[in-house]
C-alpha positions in Angstrom: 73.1 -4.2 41.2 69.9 -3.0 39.6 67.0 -6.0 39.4 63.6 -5.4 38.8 61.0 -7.7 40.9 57.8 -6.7 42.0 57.7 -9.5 44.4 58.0 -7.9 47.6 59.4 -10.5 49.7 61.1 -11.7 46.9 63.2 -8.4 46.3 63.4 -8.1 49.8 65.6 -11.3 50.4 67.5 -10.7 46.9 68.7 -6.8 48.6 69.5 -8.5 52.1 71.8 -10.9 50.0 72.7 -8.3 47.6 74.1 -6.7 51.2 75.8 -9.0 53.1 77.7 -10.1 49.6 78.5 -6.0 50.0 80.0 -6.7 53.8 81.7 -9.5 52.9 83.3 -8.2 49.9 84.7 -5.6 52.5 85.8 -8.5 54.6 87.5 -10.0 52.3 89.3 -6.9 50.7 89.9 -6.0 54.2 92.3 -9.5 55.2 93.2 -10.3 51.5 91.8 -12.7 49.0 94.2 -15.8 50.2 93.0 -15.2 54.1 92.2 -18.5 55.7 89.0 -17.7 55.9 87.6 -16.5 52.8 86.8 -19.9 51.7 84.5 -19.8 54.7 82.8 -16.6 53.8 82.5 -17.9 50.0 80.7 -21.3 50.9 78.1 -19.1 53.0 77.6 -16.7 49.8 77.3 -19.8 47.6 74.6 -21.0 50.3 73.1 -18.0 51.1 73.0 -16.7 47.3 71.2 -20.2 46.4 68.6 -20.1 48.8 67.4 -16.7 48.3 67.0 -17.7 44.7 65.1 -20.8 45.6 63.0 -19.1 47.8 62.8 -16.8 45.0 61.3 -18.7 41.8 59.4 -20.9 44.7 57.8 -17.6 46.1 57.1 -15.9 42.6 54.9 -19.2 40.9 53.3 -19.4 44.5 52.2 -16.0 45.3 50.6 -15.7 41.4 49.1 -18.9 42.0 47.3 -18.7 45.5 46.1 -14.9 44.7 42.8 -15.0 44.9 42.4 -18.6 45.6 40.6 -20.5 48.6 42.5 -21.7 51.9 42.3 -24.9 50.6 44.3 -24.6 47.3 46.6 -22.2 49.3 47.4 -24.8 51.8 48.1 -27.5 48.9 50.1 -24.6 46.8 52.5 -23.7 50.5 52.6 -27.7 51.0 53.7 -29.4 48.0 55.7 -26.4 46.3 56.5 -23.3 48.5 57.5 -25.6 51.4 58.8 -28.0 49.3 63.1 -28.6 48.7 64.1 -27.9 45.3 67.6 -27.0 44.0 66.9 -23.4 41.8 68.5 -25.2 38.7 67.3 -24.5 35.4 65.8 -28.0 34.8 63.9 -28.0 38.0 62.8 -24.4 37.3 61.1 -25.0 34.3 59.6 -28.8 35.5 57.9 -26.3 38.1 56.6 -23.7 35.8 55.2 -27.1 33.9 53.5 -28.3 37.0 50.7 -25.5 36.6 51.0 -24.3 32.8 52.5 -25.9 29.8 52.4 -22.4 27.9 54.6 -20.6 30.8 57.2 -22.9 29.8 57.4 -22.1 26.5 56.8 -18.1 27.6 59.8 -18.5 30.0 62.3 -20.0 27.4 61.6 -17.7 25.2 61.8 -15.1 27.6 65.4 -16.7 28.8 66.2 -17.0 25.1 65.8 -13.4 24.5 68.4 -12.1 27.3 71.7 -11.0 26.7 74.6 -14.0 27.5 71.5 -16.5 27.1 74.3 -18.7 27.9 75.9 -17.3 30.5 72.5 -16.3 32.8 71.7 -20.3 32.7 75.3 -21.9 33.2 75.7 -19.3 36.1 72.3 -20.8 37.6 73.5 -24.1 37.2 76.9 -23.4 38.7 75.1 -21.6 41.9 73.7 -25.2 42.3 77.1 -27.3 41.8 78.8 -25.1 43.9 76.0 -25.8 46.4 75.4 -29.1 46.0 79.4 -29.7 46.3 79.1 -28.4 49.5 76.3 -29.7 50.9 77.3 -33.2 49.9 81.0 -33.0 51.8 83.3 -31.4 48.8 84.9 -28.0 48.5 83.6 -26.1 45.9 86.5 -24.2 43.9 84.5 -21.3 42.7 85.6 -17.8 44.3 83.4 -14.9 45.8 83.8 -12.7 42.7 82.0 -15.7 40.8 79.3 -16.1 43.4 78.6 -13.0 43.0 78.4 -12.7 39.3 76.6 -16.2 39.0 74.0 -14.5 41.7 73.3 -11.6 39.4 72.6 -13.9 36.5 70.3 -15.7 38.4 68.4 -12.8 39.6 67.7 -12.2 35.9 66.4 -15.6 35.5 63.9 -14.9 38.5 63.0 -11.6 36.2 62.3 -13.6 33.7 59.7 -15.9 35.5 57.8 -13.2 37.0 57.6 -11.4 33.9 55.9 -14.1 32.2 53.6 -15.0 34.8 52.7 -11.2 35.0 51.4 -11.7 31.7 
């Protein structure tokens, strides 16, 4: 997968997950899809794919906002949003982009708006975050690798899309 994010750390985490969804792919081709433990291995990709994108819209609005800044609003920034738990969803995604500017709201939908499978890219986000939240909450999510993988992609784009119109 091809993604284009300037974000050092942030492309960094999105290529280690990008990789181990590459090993476990193997895995899983390996013992067959209906192996006991693929369900295993997709509930870590679902957790693992989620958190890299948290940490990835969380690290993107926090690195543009502390540059240049003083310790003190760099402290507050790592404090009450870097540090913070968030779910990546779409909702909570744009109340954060709210939080420091109005106008990169409206930048950001439009931006999301002009995407191909508009559609798709935000129900895959969304689904990342069921899938997760299934899990973490004592269910058994029913989505399968391939999806993880696909709604992971999609979500990458959204994360594109944020640093693109905070780059402006």
């Amino acid at each position: 997968m091809e993604f284009n994010i300037s974000n050092g750390s942030v492309a960094e985490r999105i290529e280690s997950c990008l990789d181990e969804f590459h090993k476990i792919k193997c895995i899983i081709d390996g013992m067959g899809s209906m192996s006991h433990p693929v369900p295993y291995l997709t509930r870590y990709s679902i957790i693992r794919a989620c958190g890299a994108i948290e940490y990835g819209f969380k690290t993107i609005i926090s690195d543009i906002n502390s540059d240049g800044q003083t310790e003190q609003i760099k402290t507050f920034i790592d404090k009450k949003f870097r540090n913070s738990s968030m779910n990546p969803n779409f909702s909570n995604i744009v109340k954060s982009l709210g939080g420091f500017d109005r106008e990169w709201v409206t930048k950001f939908k439009q931006e999301i708006e002009a995407l191909d499978h508009t559609q798709r890219v935000k129900d895959s986000l969304d689904s990342l975050n069921e899938a997760r939240n299934a899990f973490a909450h004592g269910g058994s999510p029913s989505t399968s690798f391939a999806n993880v993988q696909n709604y992971f992609e999609d979500s990458v784009r959204v994360l594109e899309s944020i640093e693109k119109v905070l780059a402006a």
